[in-house]
PyMOL commands that place a pseudoatom at each C-alpha (Angstrom):
pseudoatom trace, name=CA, resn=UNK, resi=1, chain=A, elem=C, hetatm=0, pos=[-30.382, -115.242, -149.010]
pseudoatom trace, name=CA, resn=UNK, resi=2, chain=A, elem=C, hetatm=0, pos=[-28.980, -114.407, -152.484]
pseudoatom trace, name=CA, resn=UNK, resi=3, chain=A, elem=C, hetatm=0, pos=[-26.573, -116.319, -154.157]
pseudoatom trace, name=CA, resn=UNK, resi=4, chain=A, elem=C, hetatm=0, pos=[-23.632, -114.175, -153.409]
pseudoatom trace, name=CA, resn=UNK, resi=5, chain=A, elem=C, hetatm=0, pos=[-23.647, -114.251, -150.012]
pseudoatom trace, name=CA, resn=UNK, resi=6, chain=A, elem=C, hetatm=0, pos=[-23.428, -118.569, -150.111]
pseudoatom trace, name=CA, resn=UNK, resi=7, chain=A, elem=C, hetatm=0, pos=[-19.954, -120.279, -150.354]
pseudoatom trace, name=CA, resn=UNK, resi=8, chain=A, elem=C, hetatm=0, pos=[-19.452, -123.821, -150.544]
pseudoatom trace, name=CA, resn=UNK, resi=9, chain=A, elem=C, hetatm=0, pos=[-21.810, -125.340, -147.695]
pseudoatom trace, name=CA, resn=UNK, resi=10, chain=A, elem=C, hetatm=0, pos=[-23.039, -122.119, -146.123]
pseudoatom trace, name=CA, resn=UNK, resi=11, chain=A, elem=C, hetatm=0, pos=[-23.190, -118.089, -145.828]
pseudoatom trace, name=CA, resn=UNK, resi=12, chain=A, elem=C, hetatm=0, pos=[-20.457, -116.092, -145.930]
pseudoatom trace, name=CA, resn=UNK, resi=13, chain=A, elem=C, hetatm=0, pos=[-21.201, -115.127, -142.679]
pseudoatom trace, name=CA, resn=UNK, resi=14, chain=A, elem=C, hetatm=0, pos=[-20.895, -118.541, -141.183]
pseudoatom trace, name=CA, resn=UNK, resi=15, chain=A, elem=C, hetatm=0, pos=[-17.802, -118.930, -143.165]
pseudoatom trace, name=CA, resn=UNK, resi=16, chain=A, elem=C, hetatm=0, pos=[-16.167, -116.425, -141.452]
pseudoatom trace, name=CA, resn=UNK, resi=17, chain=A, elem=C, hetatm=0, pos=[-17.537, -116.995, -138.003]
pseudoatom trace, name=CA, resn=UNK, resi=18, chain=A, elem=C, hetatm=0, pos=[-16.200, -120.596, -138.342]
pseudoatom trace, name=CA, resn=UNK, resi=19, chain=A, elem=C, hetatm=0, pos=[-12.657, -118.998, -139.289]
pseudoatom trace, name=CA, resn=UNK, resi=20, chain=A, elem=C, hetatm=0, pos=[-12.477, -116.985, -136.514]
pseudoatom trace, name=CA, resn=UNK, resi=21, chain=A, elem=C, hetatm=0, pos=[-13.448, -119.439, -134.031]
pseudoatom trace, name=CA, resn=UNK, resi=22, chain=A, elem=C, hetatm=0, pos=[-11.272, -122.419, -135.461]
pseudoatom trace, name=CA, resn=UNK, resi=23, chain=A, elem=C, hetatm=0, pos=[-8.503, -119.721, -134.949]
pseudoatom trace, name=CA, resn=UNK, resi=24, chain=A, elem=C, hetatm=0, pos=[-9.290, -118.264, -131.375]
pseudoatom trace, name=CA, resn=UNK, resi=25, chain=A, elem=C, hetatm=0, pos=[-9.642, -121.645, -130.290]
pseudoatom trace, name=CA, resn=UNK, resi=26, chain=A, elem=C, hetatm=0, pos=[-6.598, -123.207, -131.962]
pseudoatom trace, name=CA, resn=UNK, resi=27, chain=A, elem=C, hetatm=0, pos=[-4.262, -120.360, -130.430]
pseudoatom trace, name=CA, resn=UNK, resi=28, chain=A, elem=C, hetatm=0, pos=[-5.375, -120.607, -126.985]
pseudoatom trace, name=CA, resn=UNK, resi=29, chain=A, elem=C, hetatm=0, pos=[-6.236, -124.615, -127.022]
pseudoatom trace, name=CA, resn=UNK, resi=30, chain=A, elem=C, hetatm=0, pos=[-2.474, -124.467, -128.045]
pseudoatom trace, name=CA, resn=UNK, resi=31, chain=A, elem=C, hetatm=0, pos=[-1.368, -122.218, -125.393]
pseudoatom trace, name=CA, resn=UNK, resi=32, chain=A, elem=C, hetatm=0, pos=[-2.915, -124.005, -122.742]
pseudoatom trace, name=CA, resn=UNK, resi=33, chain=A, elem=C, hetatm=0, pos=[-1.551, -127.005, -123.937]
pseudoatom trace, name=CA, resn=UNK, resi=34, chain=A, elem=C, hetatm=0, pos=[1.508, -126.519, -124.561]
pseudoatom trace, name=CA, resn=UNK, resi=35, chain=A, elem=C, hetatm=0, pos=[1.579, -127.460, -127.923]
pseudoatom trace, name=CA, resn=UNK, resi=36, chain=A, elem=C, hetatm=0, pos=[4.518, -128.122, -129.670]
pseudoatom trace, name=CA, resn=UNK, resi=37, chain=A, elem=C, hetatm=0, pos=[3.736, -126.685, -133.222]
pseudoatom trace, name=CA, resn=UNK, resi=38, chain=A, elem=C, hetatm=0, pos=[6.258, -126.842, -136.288]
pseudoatom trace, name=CA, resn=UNK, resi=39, chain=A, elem=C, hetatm=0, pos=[7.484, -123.452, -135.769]
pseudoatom trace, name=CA, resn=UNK, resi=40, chain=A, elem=C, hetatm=0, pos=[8.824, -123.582, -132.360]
pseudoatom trace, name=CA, resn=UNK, resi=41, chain=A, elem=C, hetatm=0, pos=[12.518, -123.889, -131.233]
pseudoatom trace, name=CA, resn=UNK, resi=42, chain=A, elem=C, hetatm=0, pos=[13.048, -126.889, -128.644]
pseudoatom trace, name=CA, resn=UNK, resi=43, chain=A, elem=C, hetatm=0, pos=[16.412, -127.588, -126.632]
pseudoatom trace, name=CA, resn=UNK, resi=44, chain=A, elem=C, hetatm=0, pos=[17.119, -130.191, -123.844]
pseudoatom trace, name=CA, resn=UNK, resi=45, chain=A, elem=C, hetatm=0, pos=[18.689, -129.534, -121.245]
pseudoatom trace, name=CA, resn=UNK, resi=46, chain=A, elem=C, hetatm=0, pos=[20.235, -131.796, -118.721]
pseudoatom trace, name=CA, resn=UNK, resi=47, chain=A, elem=C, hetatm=0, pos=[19.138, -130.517, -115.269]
pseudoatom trace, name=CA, resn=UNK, resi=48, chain=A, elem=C, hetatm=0, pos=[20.550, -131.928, -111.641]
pseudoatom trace, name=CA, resn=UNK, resi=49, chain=A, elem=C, hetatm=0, pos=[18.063, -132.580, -108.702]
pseudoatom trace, name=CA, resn=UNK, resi=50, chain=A, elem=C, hetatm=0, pos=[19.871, -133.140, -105.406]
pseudoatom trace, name=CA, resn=UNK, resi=51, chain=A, elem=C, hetatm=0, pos=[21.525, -132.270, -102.195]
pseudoatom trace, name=CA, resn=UNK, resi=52, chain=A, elem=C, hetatm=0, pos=[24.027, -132.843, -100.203]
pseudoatom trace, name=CA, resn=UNK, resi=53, chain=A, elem=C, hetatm=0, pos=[22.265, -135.211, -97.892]
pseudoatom trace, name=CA, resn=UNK, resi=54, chain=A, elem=C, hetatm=0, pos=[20.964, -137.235, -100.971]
pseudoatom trace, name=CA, resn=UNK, resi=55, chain=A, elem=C, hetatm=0, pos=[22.298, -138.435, -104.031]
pseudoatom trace, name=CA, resn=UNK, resi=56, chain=A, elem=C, hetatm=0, pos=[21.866, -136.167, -107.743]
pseudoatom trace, name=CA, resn=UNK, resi=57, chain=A, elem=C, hetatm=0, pos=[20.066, -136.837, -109.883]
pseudoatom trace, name=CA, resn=UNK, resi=58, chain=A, elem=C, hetatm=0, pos=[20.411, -135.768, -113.658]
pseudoatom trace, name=CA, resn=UNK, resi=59, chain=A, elem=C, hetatm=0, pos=[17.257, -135.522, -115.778]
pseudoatom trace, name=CA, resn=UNK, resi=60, chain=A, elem=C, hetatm=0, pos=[17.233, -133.897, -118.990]
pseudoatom trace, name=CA, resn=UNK, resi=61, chain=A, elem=C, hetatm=0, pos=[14.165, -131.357, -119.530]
pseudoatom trace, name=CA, resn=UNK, resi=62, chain=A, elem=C, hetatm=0, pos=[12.842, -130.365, -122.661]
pseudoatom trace, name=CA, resn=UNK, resi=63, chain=A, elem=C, hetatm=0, pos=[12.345, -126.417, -123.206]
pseudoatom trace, name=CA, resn=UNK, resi=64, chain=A, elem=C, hetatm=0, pos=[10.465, -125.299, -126.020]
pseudoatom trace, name=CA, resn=UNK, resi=65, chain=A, elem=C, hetatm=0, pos=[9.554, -121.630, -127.274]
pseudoatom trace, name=CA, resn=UNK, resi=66, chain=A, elem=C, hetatm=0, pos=[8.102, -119.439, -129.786]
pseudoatom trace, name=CA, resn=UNK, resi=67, chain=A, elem=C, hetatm=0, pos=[9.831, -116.551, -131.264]
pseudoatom trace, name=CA, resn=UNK, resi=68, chain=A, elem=C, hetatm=0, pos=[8.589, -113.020, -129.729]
pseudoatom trace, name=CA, resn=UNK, resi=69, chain=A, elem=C, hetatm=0, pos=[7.053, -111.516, -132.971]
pseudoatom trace, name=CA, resn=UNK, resi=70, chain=A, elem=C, hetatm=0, pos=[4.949, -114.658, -133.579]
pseudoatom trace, name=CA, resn=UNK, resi=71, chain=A, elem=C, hetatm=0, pos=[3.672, -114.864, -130.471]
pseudoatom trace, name=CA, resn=UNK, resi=72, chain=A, elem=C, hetatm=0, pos=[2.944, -111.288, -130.808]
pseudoatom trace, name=CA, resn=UNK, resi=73, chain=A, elem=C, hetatm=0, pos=[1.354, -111.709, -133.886]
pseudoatom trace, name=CA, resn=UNK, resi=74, chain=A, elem=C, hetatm=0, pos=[-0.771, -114.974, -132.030]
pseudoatom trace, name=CA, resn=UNK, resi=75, chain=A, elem=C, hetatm=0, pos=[-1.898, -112.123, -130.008]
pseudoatom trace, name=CA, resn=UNK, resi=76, chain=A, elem=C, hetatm=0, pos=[-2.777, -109.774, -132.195]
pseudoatom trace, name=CA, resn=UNK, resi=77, chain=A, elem=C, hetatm=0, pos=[-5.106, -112.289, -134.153]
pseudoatom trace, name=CA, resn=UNK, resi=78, chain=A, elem=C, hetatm=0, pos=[-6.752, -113.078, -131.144]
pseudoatom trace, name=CA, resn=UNK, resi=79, chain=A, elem=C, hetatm=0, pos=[-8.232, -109.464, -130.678]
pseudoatom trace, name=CA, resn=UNK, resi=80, chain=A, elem=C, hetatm=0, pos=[-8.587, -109.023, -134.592]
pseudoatom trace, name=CA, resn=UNK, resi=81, chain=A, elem=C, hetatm=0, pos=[-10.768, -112.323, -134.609]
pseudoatom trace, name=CA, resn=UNK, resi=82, chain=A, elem=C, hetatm=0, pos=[-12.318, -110.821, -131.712]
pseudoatom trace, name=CA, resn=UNK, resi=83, chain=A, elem=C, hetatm=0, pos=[-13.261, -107.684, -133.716]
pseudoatom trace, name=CA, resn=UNK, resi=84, chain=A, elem=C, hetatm=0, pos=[-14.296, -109.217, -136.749]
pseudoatom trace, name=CA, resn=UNK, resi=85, chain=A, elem=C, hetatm=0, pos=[-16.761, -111.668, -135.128]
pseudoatom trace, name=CA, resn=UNK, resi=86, chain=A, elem=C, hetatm=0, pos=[-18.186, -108.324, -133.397]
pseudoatom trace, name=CA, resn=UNK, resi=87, chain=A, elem=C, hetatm=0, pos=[-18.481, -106.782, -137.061]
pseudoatom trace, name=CA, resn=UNK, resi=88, chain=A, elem=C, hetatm=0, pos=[-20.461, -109.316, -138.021]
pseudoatom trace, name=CA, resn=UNK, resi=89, chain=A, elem=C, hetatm=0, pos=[-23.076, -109.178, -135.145]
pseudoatom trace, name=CA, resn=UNK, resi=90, chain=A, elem=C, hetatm=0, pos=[-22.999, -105.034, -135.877]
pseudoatom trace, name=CA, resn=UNK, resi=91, chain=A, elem=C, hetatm=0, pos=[-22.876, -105.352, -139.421]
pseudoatom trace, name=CA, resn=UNK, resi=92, chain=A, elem=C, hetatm=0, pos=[-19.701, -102.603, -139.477]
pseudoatom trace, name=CA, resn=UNK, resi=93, chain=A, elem=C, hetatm=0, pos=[-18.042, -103.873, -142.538]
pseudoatom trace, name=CA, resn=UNK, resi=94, chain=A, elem=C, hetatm=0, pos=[-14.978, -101.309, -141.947]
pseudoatom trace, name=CA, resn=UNK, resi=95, chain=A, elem=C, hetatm=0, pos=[-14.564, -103.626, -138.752]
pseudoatom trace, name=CA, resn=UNK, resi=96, chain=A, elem=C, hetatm=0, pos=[-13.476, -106.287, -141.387]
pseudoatom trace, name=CA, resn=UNK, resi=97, chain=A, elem=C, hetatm=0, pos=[-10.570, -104.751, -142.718]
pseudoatom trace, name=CA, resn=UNK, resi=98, chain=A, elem=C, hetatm=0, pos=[-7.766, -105.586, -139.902]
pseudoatom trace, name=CA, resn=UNK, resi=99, chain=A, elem=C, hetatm=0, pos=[-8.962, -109.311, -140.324]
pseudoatom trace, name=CA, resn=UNK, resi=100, chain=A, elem=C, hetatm=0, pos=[-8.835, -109.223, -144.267]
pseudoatom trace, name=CA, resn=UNK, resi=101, chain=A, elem=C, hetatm=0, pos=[-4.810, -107.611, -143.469]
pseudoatom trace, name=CA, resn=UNK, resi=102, chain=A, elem=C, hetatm=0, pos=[-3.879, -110.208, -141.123]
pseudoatom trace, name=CA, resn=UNK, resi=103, chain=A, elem=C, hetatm=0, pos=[-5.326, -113.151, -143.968]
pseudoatom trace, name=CA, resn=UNK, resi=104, chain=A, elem=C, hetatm=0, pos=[-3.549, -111.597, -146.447]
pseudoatom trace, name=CA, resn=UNK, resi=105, chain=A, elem=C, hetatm=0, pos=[-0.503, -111.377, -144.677]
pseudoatom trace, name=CA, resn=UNK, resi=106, chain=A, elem=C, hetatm=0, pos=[-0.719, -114.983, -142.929]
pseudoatom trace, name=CA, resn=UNK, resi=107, chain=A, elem=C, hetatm=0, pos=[-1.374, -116.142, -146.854]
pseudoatom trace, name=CA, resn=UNK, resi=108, chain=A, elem=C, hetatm=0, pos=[1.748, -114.073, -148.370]
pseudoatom trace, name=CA, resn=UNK, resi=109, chain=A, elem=C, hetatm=0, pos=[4.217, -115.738, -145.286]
pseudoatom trace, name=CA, resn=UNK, resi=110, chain=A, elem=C, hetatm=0, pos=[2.562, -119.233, -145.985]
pseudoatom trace, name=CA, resn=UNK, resi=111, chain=A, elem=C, hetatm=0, pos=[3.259, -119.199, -149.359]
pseudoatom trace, name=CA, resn=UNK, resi=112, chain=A, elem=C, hetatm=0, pos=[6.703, -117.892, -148.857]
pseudoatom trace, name=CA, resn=UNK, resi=113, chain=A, elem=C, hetatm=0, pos=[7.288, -120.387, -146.102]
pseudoatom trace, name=CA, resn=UNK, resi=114, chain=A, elem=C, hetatm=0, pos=[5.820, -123.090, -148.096]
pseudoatom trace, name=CA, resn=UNK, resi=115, chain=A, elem=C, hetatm=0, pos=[8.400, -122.086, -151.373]
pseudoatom trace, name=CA, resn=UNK, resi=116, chain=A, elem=C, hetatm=0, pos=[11.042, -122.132, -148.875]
pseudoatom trace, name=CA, resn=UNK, resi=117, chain=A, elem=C, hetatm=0, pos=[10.140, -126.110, -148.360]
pseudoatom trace, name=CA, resn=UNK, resi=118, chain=A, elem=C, hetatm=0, pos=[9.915, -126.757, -151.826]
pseudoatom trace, name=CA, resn=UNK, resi=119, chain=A, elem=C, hetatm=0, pos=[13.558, -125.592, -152.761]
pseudoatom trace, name=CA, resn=UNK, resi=120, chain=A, elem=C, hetatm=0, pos=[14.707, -127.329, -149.467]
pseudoatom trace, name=CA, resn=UNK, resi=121, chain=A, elem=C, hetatm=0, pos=[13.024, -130.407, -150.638]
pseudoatom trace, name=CA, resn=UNK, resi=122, chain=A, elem=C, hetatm=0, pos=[14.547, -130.051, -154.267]
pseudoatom trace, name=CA, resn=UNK, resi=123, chain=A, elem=C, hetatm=0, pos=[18.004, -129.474, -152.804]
pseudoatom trace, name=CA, resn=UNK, resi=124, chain=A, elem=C, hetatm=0, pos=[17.643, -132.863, -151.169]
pseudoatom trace, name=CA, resn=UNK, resi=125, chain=A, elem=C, hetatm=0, pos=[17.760, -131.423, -147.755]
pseudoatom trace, name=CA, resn=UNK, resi=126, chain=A, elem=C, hetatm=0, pos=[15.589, -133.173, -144.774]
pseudoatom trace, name=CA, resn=UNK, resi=127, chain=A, elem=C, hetatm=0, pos=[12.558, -131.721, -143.904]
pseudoatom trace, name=CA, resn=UNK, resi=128, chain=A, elem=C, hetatm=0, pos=[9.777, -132.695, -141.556]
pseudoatom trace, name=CA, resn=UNK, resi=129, chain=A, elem=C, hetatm=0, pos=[6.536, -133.899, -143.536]
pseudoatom trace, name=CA, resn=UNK, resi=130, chain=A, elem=C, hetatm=0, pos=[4.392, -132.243, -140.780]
pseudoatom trace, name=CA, resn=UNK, resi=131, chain=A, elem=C, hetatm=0, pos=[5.837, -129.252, -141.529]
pseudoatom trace, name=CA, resn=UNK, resi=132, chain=A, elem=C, hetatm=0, pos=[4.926, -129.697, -144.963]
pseudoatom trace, name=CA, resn=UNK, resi=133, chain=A, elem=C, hetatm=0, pos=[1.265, -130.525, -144.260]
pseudoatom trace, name=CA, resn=UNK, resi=134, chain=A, elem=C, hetatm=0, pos=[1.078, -127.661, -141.699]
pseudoatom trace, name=CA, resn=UNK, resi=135, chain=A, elem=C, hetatm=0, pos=[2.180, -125.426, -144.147]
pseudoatom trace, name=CA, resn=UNK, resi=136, chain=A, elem=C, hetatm=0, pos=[0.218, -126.629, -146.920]
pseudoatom trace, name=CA, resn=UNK, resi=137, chain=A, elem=C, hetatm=0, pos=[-3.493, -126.364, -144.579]
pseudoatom trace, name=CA, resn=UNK, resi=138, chain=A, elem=C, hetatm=0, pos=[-1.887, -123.094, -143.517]
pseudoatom trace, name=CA, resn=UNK, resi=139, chain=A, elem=C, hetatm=0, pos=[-1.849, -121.803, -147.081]
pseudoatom trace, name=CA, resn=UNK, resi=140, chain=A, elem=C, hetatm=0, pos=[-5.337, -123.617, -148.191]
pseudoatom trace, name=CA, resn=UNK, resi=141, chain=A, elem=C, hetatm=0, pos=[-7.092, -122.173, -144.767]
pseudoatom trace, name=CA, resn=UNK, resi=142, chain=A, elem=C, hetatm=0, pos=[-6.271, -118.254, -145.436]
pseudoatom trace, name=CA, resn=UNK, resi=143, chain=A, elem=C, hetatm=0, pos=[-6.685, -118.788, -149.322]
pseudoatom trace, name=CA, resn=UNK, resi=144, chain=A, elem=C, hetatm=0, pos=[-10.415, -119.593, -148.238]
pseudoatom trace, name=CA, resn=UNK, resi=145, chain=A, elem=C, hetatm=0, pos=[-10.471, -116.927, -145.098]
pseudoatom trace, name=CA, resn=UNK, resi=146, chain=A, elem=C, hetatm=0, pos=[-9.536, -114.241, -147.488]
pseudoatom trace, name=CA, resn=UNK, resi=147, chain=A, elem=C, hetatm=0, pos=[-11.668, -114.751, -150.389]
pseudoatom trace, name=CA, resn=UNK, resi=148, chain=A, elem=C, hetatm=0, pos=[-14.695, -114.982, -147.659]
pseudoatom trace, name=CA, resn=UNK, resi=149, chain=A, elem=C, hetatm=0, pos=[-13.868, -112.126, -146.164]
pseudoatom trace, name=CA, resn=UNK, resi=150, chain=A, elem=C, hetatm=0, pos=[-13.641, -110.431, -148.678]
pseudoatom trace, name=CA, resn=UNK, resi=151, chain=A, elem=C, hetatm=0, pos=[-17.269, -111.310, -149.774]
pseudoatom trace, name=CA, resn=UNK, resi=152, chain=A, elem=C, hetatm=0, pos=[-18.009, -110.531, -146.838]
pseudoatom trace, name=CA, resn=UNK, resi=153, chain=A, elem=C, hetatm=0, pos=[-16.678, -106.793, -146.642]
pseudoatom trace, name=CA, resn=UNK, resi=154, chain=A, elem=C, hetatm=0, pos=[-18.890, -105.767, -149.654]
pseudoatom trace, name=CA, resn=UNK, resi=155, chain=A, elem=C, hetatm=0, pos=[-22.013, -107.656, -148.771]
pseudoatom trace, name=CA, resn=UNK, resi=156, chain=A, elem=C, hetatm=0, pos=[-21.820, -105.353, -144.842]
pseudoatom trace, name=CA, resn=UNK, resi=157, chain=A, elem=C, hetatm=0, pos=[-20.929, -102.407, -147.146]
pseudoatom trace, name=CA, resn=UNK, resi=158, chain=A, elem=C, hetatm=0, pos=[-23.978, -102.585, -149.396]
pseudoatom trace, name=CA, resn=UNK, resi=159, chain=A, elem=C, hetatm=0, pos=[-26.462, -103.780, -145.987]
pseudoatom trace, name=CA, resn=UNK, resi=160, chain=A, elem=C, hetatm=0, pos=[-25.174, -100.611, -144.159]
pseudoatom trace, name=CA, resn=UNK, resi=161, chain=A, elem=C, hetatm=0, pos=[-25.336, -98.280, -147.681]
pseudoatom trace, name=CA, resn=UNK, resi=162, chain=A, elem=C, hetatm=0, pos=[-28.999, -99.698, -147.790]
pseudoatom trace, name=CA, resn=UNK, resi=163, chain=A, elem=C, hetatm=0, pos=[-29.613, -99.594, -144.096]
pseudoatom trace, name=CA, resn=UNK, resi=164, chain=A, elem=C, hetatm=0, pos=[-27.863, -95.877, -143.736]
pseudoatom trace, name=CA, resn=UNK, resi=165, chain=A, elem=C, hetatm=0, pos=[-29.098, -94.223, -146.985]
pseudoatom trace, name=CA, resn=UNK, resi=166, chain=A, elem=C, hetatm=0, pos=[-30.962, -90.926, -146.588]
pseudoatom trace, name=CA, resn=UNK, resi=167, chain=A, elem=C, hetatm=0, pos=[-33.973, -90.270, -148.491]
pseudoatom trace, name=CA, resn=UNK, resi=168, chain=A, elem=C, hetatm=0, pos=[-32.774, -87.226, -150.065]
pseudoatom trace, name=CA, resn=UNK, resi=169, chain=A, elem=C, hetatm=0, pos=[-31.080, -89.760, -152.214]
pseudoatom trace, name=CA, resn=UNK, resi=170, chain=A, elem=C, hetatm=0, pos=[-33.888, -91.403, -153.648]
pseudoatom trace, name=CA, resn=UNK, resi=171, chain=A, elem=C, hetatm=0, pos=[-34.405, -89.884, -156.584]
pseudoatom trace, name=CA, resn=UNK, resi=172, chain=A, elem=C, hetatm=0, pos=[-38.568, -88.910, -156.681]
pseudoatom trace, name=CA, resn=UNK, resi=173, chain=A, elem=C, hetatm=0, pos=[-38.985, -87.076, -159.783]
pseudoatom trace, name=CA, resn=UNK, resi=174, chain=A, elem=C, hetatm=0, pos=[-37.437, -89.176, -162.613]
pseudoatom trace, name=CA, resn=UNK, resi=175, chain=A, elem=C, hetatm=0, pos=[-38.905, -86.933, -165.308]
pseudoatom trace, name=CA, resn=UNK, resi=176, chain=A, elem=C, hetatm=0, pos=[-35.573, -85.362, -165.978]
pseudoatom trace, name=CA, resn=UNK, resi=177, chain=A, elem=C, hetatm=0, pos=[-34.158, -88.933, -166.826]
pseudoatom trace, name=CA, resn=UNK, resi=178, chain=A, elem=C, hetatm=0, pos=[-35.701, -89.456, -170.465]
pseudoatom trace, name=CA, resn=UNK, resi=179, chain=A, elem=C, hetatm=0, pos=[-33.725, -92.112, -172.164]
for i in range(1, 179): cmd.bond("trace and resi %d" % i, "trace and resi %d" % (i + 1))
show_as sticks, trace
zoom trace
């Protein structure tokens, strides 16, 4: 193992692996759940149990959801995550790009969420310090998941140039390369 390919603790490999799977497993640990994450919208509402042979009852339910295009993009990270761990086993580094995209843009609408929070908090307006810390892990998490990956990308690149190279390429006769 060379030097580039180790990042903090481990391989770039692992790195990424690790990613993936603290992802997959937060979105559907969170799904089944029923989580109640910073970005959802939550109502009560007061609901009446009863008929006419026994007396109502009023109980007030909580209803919480998450916006369709976030949940779609949940989704979508789930088969990305999917395909990049698969890259990895197959060494396809062109496999890599849709999960270097969906870093980048998690870490662009992190950090514009997160700037969002910081004018709030400057304005004096209440905000919700788990939303802050969520936000904040949020932006540290993809900062790291896209500088791995992107390690990552040109270390498959160069193992399938290597692995894929045809030997009309290796240059035999050097003669005509005086220096």
């Amino acid at each position: 193992m060379s030097f580039e390919q180790k990042t903090l603790c481990c391989t770039v490999n692992i790195a990424v692996i690790v990613m993936c799977s603290l992802e997959m497993t937060a979105i559907i640990v969170g799904y089944l759940t029923n989580f109640e994450h910073p970005l959802m919208r939550c109502r009560s509402y007061n609901v009446s149990v009863g008929g006419p042979e026994h007396s109502t009852v009023t109980t007030q339910k909580r209803l919480c959801t998450t916006n369709g295009p976030l949940l779609a993009w949940l989704i979508a990270h789930l088969f990305i995550n999917l395909a990049a761990l698969i890259a990895i086993q197959t060494s396809r580094y062109r496999a890599i790009i849709p999960y270097i995209s969906a870093a980048v843009v998690d870490l662009l609408m992190a950090s514009a969420y997160f700037v969002v929070l910081l004018v709030q908090m400057i304005r004096g307006e209440q905000i919700d310090p788990v939303l802050v810390v969520f936000i904040v892990v949020v932006v540290i998490f993809k900062s790291y998941s896209v500088y791995c990956s992107r390690r990552l990308y040109w270390i498959l690149q160069s193992v399938f140039d290597r692995r894929y190279s045809t030997r009309t390429m290796i240059v035999k006769d050097d003669s005509v390369f005086q220096f």
